[in-house]
C-alpha positions as CSV (number, residue, x, y, z in Angstrom):
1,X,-16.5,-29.4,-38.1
2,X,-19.6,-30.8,-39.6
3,X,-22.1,-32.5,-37.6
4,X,-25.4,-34.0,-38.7
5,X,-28.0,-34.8,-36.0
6,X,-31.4,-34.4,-34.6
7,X,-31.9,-30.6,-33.7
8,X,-31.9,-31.8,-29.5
9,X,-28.1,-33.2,-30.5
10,X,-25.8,-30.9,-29.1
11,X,-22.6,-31.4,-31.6
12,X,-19.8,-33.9,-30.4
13,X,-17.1,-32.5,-28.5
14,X,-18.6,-29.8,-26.4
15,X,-21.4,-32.2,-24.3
16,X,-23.2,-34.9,-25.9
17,X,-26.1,-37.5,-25.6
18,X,-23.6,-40.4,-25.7
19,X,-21.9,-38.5,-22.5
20,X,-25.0,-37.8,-20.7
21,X,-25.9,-41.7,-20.7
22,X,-22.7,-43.3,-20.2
23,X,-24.9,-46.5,-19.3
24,X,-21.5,-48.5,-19.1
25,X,-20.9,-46.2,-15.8
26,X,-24.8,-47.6,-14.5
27,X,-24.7,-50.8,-14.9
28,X,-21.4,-53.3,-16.3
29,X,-24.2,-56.2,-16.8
30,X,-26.6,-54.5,-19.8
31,X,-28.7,-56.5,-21.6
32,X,-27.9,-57.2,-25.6
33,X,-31.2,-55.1,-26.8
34,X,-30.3,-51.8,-25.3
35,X,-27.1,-50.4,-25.7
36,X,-24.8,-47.6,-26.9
37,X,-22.2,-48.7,-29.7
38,X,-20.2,-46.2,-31.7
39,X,-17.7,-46.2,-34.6
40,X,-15.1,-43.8,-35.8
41,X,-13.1,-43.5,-39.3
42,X,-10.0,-42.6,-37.8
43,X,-7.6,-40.2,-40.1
44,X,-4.3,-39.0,-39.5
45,X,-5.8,-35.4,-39.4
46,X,-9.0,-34.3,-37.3
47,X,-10.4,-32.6,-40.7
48,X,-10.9,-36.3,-42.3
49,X,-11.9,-38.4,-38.7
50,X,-15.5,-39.4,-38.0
51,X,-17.5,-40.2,-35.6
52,X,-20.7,-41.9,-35.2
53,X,-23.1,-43.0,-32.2
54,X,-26.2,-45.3,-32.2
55,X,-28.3,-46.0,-29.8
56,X,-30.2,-49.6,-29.5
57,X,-33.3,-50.2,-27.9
58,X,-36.9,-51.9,-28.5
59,X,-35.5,-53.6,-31.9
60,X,-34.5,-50.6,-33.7
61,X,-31.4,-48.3,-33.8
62,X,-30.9,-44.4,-34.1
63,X,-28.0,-42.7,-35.2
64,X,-27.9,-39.6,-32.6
65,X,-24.5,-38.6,-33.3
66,X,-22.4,-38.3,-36.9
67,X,-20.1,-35.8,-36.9
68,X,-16.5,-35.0,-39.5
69,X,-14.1,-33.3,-38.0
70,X,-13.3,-34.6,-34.4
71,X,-10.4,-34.5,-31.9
72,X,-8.2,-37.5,-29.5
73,X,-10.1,-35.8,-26.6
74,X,-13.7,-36.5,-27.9
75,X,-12.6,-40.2,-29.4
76,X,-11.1,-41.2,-26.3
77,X,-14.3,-39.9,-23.9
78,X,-16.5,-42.4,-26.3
79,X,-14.3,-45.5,-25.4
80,X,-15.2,-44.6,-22.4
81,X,-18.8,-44.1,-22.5
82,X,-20.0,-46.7,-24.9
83,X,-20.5,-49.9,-24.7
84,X,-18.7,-50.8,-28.0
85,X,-16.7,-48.9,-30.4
86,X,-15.7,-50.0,-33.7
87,X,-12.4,-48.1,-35.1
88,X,-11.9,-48.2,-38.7
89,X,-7.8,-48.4,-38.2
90,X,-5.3,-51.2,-37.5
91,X,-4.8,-52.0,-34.0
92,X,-1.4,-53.4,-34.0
93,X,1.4,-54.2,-37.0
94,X,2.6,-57.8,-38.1
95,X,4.3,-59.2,-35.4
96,X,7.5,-60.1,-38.0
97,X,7.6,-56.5,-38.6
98,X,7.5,-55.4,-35.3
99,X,10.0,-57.8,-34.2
100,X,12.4,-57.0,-36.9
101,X,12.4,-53.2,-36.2
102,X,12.9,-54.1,-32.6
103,X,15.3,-56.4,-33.6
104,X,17.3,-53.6,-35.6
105,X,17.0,-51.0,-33.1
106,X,19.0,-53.1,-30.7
107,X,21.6,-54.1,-32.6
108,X,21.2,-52.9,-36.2
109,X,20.3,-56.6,-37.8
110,X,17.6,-57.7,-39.5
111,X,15.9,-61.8,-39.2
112,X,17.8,-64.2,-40.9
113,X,14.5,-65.3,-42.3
114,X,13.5,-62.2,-44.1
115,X,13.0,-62.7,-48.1
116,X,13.2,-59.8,-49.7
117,X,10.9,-62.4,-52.7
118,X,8.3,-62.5,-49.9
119,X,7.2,-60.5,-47.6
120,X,4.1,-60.9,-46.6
121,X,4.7,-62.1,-42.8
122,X,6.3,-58.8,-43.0
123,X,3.7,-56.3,-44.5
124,X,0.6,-58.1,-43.5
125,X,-0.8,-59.4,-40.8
126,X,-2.7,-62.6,-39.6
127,X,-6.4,-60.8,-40.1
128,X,-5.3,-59.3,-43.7
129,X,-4.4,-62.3,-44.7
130,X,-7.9,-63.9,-43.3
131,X,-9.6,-61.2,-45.0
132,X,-7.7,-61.4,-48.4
133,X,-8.7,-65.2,-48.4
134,X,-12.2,-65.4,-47.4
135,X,-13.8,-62.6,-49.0
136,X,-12.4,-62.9,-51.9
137,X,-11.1,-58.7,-51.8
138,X,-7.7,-57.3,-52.0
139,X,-6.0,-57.4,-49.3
140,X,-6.6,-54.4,-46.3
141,X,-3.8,-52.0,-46.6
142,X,-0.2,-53.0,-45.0
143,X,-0.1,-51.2,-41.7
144,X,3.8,-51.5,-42.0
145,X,4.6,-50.3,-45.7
146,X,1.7,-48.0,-46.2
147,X,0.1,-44.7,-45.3
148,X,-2.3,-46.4,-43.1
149,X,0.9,-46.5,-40.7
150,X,-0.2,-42.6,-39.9
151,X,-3.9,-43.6,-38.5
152,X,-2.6,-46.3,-36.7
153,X,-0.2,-44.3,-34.9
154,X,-2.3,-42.2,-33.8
155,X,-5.0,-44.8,-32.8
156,X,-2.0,-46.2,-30.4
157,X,-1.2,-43.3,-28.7
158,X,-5.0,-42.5,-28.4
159,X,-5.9,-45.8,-27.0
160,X,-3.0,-45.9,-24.4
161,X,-4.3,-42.7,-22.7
162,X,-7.4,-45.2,-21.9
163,X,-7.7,-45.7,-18.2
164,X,-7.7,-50.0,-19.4
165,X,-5.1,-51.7,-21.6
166,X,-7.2,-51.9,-25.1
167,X,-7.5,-55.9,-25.9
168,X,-6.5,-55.6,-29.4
169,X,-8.0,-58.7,-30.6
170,X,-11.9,-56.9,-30.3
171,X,-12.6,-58.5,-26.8
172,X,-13.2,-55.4,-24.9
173,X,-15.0,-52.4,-25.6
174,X,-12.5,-51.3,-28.6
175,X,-12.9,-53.6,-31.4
176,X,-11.4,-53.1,-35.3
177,X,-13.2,-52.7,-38.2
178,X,-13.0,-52.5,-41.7
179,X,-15.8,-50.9,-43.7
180,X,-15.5,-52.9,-46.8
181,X,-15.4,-56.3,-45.9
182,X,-19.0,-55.2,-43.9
183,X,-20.4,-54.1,-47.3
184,X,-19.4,-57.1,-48.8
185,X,-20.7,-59.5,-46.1
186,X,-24.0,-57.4,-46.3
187,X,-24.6,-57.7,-50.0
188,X,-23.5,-53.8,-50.6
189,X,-21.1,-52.3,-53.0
190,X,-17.7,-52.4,-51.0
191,X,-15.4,-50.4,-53.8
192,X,-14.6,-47.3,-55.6
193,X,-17.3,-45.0,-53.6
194,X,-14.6,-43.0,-52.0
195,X,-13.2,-39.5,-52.5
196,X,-15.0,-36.8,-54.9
197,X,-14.4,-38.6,-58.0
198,X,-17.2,-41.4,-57.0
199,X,-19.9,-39.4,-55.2
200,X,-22.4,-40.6,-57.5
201,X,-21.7,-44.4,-56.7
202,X,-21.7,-43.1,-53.1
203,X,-25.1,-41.3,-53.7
204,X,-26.5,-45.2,-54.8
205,X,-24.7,-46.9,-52.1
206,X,-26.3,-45.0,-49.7
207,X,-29.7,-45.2,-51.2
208,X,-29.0,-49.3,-51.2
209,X,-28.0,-49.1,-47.3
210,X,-31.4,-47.2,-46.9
211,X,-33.5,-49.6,-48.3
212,X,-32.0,-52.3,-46.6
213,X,-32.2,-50.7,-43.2
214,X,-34.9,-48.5,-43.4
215,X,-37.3,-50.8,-41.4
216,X,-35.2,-50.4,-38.2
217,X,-32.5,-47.7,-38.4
218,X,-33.5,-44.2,-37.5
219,X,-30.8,-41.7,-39.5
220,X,-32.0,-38.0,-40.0
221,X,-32.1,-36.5,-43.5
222,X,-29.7,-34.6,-42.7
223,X,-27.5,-37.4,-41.4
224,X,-28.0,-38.9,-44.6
225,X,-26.8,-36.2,-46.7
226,X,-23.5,-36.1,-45.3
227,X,-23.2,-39.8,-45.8
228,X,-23.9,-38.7,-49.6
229,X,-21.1,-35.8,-49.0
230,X,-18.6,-37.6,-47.0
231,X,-17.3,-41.1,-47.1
232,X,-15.7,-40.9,-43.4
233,X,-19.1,-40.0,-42.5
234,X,-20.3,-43.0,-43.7
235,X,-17.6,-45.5,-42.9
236,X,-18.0,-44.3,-39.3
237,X,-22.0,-45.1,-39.2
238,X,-20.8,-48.7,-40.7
239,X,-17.9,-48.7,-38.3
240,X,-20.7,-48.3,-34.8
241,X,-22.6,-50.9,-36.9
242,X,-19.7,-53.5,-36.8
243,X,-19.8,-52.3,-32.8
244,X,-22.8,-53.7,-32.6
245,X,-22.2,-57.1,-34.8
246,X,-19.2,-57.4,-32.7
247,X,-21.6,-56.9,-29.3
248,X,-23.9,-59.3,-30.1
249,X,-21.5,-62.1,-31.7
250,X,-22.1,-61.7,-34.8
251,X,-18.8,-61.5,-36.5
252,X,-16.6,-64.7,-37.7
253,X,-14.8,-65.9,-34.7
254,X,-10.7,-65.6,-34.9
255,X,-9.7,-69.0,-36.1
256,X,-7.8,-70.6,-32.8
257,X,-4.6,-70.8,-34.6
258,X,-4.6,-67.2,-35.2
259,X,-5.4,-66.0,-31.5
260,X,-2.0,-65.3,-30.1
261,X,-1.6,-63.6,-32.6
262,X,-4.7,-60.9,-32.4
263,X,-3.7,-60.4,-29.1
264,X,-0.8,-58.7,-30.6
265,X,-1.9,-57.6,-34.0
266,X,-5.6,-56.6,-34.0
267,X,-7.9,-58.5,-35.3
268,X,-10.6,-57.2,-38.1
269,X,-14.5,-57.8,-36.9
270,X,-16.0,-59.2,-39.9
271,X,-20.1,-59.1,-39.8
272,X,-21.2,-62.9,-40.9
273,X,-23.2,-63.5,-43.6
274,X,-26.7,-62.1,-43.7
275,X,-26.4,-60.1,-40.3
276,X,-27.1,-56.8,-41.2
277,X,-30.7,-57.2,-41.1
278,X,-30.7,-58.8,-37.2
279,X,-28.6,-56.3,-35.4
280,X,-31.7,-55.1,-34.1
281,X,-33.3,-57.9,-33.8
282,X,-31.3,-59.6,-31.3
């Protein structure tokens, strides 16, 4: 495991800050200034998951909590001790998809709609596609025809231990994110920072998120240095960011056309334009 945090920090699973104050537990009516929001990069192996926890108060943030390398037993005691918590996974498949493989377990057919020329109703869903349109990116990865599928899995079965049904459309306290749409809505690099090969572009992007939060974020050196080392480190300190735009409305509303369908699919909290600088500010 490898934890970053201030020397009081115990790490993650074994007893933490986030667990002691479980504020959501005192009061279900907390103001938008003080709060607890987390985020986790969510991996099909423990190894490559994790985890971050901010805590809000008096217009300024501090990151108390990034660890790599967590368990389901430690993500699922968050959900249930913060008041928001941004996962960096799909929260449901396309609802064609899921329909057709329900479809073909019963009776081994497959829709009569289905062309094999297109099909994106199939491999995407409703927020990719929003995504893919309005930022301008490539779309996410297809939660039904990619490795993502792995994560996601796991974020299911995770999320159905939870004492509540998980409102997949970002309503309750479990809300989707997706790291590099953030970056691009805040003005940061969103691409090719990832894996070994680009820690030097994840050594500057790093240095640009510092400058542009530096003025209200609290994040220990040593925090920062495993954002240098690790991109799941920081993808999870971008996903309890996200927590908070999403806790404090400051995401792009789900079109009403599309919100039947985020109840099923998941729906990607996308930070609006300029917000970065006002999460602690609200």
């Amino acid at each position: 495991m490898n934890t970053a945090c201030p020397s009081t920090c115990e790490s993650m699973p074994s007893g933490t800050n986030w667990s002691a104050r479980n504020r959501r537990g005192v009061t279900a009516a907390y103001d938008q200034q003080s709060m607890i929001t987390a985020g986790v990069d969510l991996s099909s192996q423990d190894a490559n998951t994790a985890a971050c926890v901010i805590d809000w108060s008096d217009r300024s943030a501090t990151v108390t909590e990034l660890t790599v390398g967590i368990a389901d037993t430690a993500i699922t005691k968050l959900a249930s001790t913060v008041d928001r918590l941004g996962i960096d996974v799909p929260l449901g498949w396309p609802m064609a998809f899921a329909d057709a493989v329900s479809q073909h377990s019963r009776n081994g057919s497959w829709p009569a709609r289905y062309r094999h020329a297109d099909t994106s109703a199939f491999r995407y869903r409703r927020t990719d596609l929003w995504v893919w349109k309005n930022l301008g990116t490539s779309p996410p990865l297809s939660v039904s025809t990619d490795r993502i599928a792995l994560p996601a899995m796991r974020a299911a079965a995770l999320l159905s231990r939870l004492p509540a049904a998980t409102a997949l459309d970002g309503s309750g306290v479990v809300v989707e994110v997706y790291p590099a749409a953030a970056l691009r809505r805040w003005g940061l690099p969103s691409r090719q920072y990832k894996r070994k090969e680009n820690s030097e572009a994840r050594r500057n992007l790093v240095a640009q998120f510092r400058a542009a939060t530096a003025a209200w974020l609290r994040v220990a050196d040593a925090q920062v240095d495993l954002c240098r080392t690790s991109d799941d480190a920081f993808d999870a300190l971008i996903a309890a960011l996200v927590a908070r735009a999403a806790a404090v409305a400051a995401v792009d509303p789900i079109p009403q056309a599309d919100r039947a369908a985020a109840l099923r699919e998941g729906w990607i909290a996308v930070p609006t334009v300029g917000s970065l600088a006002l999460l602690a500010a609200v």
